[in-house]
BALO-965668 format. One line per field, with one value per residue: residue number from 1; residue in one letter; x, y, z of N, C-alpha, C in turn. Coordinates in nm, 2 decimals. Atoms other than C-alpha are relative to their C-alpha. Layout:
! BALO-965668
seq <- NUM;...
type <- a;...
nx <- X;...
ny <- Y;...
nz <- Z;...
cax <- X;...
cay <- Y;...
caz <- Z;...
cx <- X;...
cy <- Y;...
cz <- Z;...
***
This chain:
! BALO-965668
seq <- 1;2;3;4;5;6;7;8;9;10;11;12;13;14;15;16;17;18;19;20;21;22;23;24;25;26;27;28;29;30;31;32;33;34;35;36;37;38;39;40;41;42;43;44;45;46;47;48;49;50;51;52;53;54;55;56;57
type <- x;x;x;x;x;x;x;x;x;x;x;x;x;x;x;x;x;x;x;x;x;x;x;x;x;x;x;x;x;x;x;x;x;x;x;x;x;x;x;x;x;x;x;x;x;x;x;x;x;x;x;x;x;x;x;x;x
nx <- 0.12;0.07;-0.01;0.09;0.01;0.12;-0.02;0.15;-0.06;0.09;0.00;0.14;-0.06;-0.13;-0.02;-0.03;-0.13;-0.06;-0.10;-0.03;-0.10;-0.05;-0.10;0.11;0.05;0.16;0.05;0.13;0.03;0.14;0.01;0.13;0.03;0.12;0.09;0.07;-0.15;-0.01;-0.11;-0.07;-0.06;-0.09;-0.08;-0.08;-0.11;-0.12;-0.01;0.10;0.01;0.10;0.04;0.18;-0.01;0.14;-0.04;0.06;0.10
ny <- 0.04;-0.04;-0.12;-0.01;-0.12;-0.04;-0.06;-0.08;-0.07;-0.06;0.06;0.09;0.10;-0.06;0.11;0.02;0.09;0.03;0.10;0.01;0.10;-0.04;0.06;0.13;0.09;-0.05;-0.15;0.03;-0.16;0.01;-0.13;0.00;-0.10;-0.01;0.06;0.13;0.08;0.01;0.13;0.06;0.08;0.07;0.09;0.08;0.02;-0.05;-0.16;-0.02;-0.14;0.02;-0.12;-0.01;-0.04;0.00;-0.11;-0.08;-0.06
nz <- 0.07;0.11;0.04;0.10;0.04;0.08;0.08;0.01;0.10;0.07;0.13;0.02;0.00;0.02;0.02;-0.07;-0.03;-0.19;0.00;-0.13;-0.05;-0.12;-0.04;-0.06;0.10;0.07;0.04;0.12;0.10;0.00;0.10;-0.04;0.10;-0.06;-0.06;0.09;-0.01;0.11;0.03;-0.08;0.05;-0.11;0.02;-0.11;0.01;-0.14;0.08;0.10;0.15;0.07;0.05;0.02;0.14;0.06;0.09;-0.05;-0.12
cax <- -2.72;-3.00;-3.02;-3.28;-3.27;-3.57;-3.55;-3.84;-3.87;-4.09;-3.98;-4.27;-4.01;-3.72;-3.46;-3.33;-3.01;-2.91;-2.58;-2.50;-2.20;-2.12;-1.90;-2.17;-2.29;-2.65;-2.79;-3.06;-3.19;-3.57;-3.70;-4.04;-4.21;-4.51;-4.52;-4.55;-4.22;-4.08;-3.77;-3.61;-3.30;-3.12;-2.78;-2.57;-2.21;-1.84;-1.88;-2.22;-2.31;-2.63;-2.79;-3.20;-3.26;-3.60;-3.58;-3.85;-4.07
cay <- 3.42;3.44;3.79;3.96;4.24;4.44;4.61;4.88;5.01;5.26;5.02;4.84;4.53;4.47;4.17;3.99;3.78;3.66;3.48;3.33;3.13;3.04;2.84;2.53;2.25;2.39;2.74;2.83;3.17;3.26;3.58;3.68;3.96;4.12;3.87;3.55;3.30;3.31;3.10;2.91;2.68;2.50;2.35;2.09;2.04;2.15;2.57;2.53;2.84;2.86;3.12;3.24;3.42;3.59;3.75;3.95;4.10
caz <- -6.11;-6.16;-6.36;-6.54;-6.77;-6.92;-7.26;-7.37;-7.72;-7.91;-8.25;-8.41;-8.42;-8.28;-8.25;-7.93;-7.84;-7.48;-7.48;-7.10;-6.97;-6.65;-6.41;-6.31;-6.53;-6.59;-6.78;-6.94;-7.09;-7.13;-7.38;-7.23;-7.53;-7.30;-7.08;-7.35;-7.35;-7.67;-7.65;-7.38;-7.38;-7.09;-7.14;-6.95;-6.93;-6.79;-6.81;-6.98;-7.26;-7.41;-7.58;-7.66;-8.01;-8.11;-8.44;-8.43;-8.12
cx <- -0.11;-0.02;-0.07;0.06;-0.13;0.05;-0.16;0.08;-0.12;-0.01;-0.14;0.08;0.10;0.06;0.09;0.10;0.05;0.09;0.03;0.13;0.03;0.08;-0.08;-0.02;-0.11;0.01;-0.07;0.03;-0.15;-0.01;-0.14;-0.05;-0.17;-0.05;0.00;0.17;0.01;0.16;0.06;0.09;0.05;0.15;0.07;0.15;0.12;-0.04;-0.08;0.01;-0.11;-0.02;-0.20;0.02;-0.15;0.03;-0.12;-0.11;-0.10
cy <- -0.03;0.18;0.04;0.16;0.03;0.12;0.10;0.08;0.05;-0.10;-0.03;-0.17;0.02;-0.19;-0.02;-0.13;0.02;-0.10;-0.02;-0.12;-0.03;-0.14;-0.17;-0.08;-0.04;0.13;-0.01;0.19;0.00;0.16;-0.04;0.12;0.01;-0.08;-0.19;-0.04;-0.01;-0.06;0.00;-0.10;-0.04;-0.09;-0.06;-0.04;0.09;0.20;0.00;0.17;-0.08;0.14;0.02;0.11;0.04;0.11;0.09;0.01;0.08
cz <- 0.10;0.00;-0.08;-0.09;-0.12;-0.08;0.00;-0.10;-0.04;-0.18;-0.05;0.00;0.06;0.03;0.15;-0.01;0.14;-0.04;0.15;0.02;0.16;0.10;0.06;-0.14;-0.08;-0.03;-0.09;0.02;-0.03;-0.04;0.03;-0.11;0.06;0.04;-0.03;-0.02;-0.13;-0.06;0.12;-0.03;0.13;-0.03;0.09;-0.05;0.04;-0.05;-0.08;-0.07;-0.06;-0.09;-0.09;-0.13;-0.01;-0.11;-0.05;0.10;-0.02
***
């Protein structure tokens, strides 16, 4: 970590889910749509897991 991945769609909508887990006691997740933040989350705890959600872009 840290890891990005970029999507690209001809859709007129489409829907986004990032699930992350990992072996530290912080993680977050962040859904950028052209640029503009449209959900971020940070969690804390043993083998944190979070997860970011935009239901439509």
């Amino acid at each position: 970590l840290p890891w990005s991945l970029t999507l690209t769609t001809t859709a007129p909508a489409a829907s986004a889910n990032i699930v992350a887990q990992g072996d530290t006691d912080t993680i977050g997740c962040r859904i950028l749509v052209d640029g503009v933040l449209k959900d971020e989350k940070t969690t804390s705890g043993v083998n944190a897991q979070t997860f970011c959600l935009v239901k439509s872009a």
